[in-house]
Jmol script that loads the backbone (N, CA, C; Angstrom):
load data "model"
ATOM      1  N   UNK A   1      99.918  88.129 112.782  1.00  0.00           N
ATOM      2  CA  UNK A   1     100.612  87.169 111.933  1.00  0.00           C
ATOM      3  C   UNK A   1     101.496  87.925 110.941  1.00  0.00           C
ATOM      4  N   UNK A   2     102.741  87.515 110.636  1.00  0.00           N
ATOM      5  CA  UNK A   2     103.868  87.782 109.917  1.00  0.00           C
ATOM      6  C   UNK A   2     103.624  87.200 108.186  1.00  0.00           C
ATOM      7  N   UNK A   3     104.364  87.913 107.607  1.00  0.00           N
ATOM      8  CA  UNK A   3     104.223  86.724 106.243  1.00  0.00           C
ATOM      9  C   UNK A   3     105.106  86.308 106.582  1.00  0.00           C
ATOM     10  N   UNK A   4     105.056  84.773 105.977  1.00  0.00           N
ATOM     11  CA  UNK A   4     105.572  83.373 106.114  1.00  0.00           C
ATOM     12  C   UNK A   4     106.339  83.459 105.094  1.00  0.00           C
ATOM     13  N   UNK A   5     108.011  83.792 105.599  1.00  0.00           N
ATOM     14  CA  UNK A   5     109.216  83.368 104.895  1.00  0.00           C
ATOM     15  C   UNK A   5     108.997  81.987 104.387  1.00  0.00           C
ATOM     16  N   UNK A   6     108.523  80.691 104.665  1.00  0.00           N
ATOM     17  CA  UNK A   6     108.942  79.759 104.033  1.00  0.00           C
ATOM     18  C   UNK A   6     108.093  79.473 102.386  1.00  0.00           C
ATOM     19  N   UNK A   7     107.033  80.859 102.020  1.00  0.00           N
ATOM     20  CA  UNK A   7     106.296  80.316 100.857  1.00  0.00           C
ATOM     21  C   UNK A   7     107.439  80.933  99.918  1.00  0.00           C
ATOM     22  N   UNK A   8     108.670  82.138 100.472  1.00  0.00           N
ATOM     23  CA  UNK A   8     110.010  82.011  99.159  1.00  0.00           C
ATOM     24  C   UNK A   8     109.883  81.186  98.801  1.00  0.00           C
ATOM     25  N   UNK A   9     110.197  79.956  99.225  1.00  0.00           N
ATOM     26  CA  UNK A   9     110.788  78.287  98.612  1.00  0.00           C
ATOM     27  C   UNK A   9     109.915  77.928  97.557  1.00  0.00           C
ATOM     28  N   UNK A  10     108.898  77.964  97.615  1.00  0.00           N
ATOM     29  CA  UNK A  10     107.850  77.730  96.849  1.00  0.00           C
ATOM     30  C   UNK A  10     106.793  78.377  95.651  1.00  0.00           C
ATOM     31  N   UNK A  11     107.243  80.279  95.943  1.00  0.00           N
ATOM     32  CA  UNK A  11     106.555  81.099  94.798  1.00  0.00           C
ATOM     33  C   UNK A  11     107.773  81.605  94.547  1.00  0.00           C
ATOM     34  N   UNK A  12     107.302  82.422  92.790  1.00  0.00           N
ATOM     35  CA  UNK A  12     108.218  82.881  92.221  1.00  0.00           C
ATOM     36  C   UNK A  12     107.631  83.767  91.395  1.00  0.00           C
ATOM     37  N   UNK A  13     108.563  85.054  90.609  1.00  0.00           N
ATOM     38  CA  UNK A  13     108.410  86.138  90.246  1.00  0.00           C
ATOM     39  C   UNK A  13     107.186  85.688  89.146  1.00  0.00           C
ATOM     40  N   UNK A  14     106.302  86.265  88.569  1.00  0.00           N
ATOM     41  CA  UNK A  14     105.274  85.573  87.483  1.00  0.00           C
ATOM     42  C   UNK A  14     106.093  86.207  86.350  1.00  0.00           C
ATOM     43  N   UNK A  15     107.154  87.197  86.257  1.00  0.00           N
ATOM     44  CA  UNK A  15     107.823  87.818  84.769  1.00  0.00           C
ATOM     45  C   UNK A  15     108.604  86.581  84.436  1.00  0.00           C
ATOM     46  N   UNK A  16     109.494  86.678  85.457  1.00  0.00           N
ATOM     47  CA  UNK A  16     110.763  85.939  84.632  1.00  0.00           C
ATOM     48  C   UNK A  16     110.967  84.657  85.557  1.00  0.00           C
ATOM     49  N   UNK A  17     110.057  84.368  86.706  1.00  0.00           N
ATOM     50  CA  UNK A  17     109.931  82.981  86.969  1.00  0.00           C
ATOM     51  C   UNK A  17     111.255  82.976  87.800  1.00  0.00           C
ATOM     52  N   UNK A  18     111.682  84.028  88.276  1.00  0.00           N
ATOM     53  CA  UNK A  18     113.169  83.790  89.258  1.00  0.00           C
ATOM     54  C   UNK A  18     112.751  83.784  90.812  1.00  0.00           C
ATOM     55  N   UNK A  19     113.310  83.810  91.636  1.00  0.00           N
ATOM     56  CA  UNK A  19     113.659  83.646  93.027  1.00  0.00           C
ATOM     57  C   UNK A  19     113.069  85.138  93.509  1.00  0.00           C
ATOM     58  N   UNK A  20     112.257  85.158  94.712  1.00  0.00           N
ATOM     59  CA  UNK A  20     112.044  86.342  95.250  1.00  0.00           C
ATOM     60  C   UNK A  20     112.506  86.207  96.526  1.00  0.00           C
ATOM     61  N   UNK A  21     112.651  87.955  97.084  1.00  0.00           N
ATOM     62  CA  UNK A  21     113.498  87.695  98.450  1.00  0.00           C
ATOM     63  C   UNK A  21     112.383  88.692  98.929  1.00  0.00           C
ATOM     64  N   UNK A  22     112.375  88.822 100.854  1.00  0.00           N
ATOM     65  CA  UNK A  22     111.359  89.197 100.868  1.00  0.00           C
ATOM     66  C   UNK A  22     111.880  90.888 101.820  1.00  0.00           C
ATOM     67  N   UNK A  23     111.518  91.591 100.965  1.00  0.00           N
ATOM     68  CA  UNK A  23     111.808  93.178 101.893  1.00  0.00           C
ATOM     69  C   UNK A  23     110.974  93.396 102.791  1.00  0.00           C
ATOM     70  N   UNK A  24     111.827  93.065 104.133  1.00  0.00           N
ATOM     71  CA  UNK A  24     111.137  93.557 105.585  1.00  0.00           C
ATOM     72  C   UNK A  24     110.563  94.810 105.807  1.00  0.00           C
ATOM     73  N   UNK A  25     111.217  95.921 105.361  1.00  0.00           N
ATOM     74  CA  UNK A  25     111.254  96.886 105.963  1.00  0.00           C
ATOM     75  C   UNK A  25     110.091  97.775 105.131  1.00  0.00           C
ATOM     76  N   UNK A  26     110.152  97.492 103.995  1.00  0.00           N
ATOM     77  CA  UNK A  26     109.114  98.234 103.014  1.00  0.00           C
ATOM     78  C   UNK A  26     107.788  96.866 102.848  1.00  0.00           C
ATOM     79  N   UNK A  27     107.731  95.924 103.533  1.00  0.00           N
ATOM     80  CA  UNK A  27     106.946  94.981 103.081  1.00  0.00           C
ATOM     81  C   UNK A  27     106.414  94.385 101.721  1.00  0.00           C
ATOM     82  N   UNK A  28     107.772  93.914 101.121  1.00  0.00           N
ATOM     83  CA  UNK A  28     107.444  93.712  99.861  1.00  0.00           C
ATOM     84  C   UNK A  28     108.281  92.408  99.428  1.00  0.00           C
ATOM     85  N   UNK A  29     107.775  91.942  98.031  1.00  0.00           N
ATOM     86  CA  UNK A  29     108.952  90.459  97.429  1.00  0.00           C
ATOM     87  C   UNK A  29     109.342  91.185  96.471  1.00  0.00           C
ATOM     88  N   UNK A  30     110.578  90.931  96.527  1.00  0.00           N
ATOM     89  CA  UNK A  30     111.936  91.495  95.099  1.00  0.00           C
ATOM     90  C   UNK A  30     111.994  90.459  94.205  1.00  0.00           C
ATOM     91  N   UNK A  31     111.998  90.661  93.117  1.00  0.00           N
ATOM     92  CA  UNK A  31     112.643  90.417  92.350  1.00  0.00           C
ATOM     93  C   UNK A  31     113.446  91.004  91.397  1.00  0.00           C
ATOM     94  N   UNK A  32     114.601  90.609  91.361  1.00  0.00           N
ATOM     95  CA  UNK A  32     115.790  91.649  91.091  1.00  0.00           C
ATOM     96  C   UNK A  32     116.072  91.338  89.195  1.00  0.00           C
ATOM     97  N   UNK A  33     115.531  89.840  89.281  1.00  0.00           N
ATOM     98  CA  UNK A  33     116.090  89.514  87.849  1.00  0.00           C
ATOM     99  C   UNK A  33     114.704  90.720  86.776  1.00  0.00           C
ATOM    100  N   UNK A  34     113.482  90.459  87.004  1.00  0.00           N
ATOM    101  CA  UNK A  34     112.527  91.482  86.769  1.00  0.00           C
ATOM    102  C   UNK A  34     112.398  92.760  87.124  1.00  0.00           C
ATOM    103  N   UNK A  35     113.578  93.155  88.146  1.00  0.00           N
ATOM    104  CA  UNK A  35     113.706  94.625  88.468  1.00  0.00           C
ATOM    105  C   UNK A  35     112.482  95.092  89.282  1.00  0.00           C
ATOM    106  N   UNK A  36     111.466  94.326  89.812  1.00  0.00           N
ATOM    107  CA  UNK A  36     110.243  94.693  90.381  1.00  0.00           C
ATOM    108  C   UNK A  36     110.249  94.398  91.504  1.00  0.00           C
ATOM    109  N   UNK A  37     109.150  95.292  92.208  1.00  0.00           N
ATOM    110  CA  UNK A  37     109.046  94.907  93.481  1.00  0.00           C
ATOM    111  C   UNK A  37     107.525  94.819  93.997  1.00  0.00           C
ATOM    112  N   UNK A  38     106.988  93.151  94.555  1.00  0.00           N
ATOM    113  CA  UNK A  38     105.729  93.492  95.005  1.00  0.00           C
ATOM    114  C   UNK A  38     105.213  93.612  95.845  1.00  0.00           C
ATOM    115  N   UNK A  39     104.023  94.211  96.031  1.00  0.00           N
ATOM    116  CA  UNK A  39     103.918  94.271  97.325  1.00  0.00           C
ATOM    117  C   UNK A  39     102.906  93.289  98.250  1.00  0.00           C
ATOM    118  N   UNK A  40     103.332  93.373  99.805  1.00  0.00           N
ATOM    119  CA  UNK A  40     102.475  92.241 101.015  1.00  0.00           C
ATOM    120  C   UNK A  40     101.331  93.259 101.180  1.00  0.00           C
ATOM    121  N   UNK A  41     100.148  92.579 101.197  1.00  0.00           N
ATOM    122  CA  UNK A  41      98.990  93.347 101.839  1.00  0.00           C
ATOM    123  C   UNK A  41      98.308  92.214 102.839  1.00  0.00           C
ATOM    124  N   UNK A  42      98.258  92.716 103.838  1.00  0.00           N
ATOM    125  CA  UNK A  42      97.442  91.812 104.836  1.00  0.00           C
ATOM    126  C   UNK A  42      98.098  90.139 104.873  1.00  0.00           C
ATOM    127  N   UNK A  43      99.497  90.614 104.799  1.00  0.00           N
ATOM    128  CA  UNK A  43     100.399  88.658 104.695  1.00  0.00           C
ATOM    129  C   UNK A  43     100.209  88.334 103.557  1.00  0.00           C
ATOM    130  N   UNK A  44      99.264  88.819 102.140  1.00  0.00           N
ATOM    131  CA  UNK A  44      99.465  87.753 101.013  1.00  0.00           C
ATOM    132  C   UNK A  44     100.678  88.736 100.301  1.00  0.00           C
ATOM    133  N   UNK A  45     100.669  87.956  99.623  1.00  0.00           N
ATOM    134  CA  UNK A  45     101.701  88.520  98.188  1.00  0.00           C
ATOM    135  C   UNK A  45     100.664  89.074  96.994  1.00  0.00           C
ATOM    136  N   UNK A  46     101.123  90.139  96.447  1.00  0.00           N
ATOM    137  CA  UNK A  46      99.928  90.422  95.182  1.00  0.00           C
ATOM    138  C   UNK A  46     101.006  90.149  94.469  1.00  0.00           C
ATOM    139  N   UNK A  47     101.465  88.817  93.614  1.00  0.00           N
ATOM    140  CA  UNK A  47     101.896  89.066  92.595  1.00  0.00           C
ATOM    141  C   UNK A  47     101.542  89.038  91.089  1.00  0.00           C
ATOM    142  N   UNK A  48     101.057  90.547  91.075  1.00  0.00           N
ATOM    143  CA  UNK A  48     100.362  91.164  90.070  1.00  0.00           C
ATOM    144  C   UNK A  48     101.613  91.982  89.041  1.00  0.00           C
ATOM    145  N   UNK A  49     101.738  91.651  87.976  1.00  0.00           N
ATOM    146  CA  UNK A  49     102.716  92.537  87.085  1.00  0.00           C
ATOM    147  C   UNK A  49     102.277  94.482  87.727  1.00  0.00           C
ATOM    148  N   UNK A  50     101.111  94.097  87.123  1.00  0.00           N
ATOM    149  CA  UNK A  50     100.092  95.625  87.133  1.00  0.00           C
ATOM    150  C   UNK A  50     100.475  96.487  88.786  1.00  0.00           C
ATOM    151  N   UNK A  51     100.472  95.633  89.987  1.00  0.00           N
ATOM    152  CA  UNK A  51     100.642  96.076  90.792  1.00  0.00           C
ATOM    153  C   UNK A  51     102.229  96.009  91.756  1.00  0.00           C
ATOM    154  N   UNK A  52     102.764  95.534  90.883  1.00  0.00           N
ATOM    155  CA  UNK A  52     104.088  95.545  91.097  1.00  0.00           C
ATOM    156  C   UNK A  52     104.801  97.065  90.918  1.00  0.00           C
ATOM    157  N   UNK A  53     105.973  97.903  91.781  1.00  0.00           N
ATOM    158  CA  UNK A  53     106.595  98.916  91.281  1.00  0.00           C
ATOM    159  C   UNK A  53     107.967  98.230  90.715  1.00  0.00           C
ATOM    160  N   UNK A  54     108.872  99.235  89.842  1.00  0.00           N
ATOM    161  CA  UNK A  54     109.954  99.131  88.964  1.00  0.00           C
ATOM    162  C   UNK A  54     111.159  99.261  90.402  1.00  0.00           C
ATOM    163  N   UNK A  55     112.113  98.707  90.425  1.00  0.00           N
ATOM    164  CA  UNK A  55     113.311  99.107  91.130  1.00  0.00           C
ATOM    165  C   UNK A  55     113.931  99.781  90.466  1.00  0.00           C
ATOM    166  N   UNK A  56     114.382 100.932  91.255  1.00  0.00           N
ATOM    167  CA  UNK A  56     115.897 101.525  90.764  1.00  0.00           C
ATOM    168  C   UNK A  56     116.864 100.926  90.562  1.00  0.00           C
ATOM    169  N   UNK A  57     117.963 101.465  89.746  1.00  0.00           N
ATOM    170  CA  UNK A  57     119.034 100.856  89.736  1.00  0.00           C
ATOM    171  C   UNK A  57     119.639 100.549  90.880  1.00  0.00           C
ATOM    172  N   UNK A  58     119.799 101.824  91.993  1.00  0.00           N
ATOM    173  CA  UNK A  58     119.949 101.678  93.381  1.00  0.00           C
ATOM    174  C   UNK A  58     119.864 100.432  93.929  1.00  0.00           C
ATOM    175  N   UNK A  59     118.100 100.225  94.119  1.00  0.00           N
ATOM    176  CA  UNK A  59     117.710  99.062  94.558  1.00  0.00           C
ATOM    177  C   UNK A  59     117.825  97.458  94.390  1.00  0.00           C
ATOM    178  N   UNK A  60     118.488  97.661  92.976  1.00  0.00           N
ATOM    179  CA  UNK A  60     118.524  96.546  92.066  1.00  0.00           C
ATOM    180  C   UNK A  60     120.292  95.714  93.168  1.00  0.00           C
ATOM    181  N   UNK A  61     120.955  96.917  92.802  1.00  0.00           N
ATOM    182  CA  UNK A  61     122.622  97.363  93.186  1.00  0.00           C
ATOM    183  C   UNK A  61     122.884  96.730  94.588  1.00  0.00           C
ATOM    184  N   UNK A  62     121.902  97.313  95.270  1.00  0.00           N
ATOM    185  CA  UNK A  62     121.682  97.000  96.802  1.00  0.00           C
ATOM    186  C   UNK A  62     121.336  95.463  97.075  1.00  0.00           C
ATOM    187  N   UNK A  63     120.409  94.771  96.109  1.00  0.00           N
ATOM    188  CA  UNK A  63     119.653  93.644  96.343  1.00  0.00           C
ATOM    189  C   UNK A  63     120.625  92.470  95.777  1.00  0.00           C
ATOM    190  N   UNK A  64     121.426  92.931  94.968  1.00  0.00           N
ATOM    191  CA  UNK A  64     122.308  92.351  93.877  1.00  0.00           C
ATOM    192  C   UNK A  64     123.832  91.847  94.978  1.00  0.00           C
ATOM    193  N   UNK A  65     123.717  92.716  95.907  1.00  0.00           N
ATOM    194  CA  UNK A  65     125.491  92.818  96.396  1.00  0.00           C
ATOM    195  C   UNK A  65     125.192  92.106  97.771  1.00  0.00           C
TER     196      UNK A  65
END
end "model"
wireframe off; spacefill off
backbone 0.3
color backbone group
């Protein structure tokens, strides 16, 4: 089983309450307005501040464009 693109529609960043998108490739939800990124374990979402990493500007740049 995949995580389920359609719970985007429905969860959101717990910082700043914005839109998350979901990174395939590193298995994770962005949020760009919070600069964080969290991560999928076993299909859920941990969205944990604590266990969230910081984006680079890079990443931010990339997610932004």
């Amino acid at each position: 089983m995949a995580f389920d693109t359609k719970l985007l529609e429905i969860i959101a960043c717990p910082v700043c309450k914005g839109k998350l998108r979901f990174d395939k490739d590193n298995n994770e939800l962005i949020s760009t307005a919070a600069k964080l990124a969290y991560p999928v374990k076993d299909d859920i979402p941990v969205l944990l501040e604590n266990e969230a990493r910081e984006l680079s500007l890079d990443e931010v740049e990339k997610w932004n464009s």
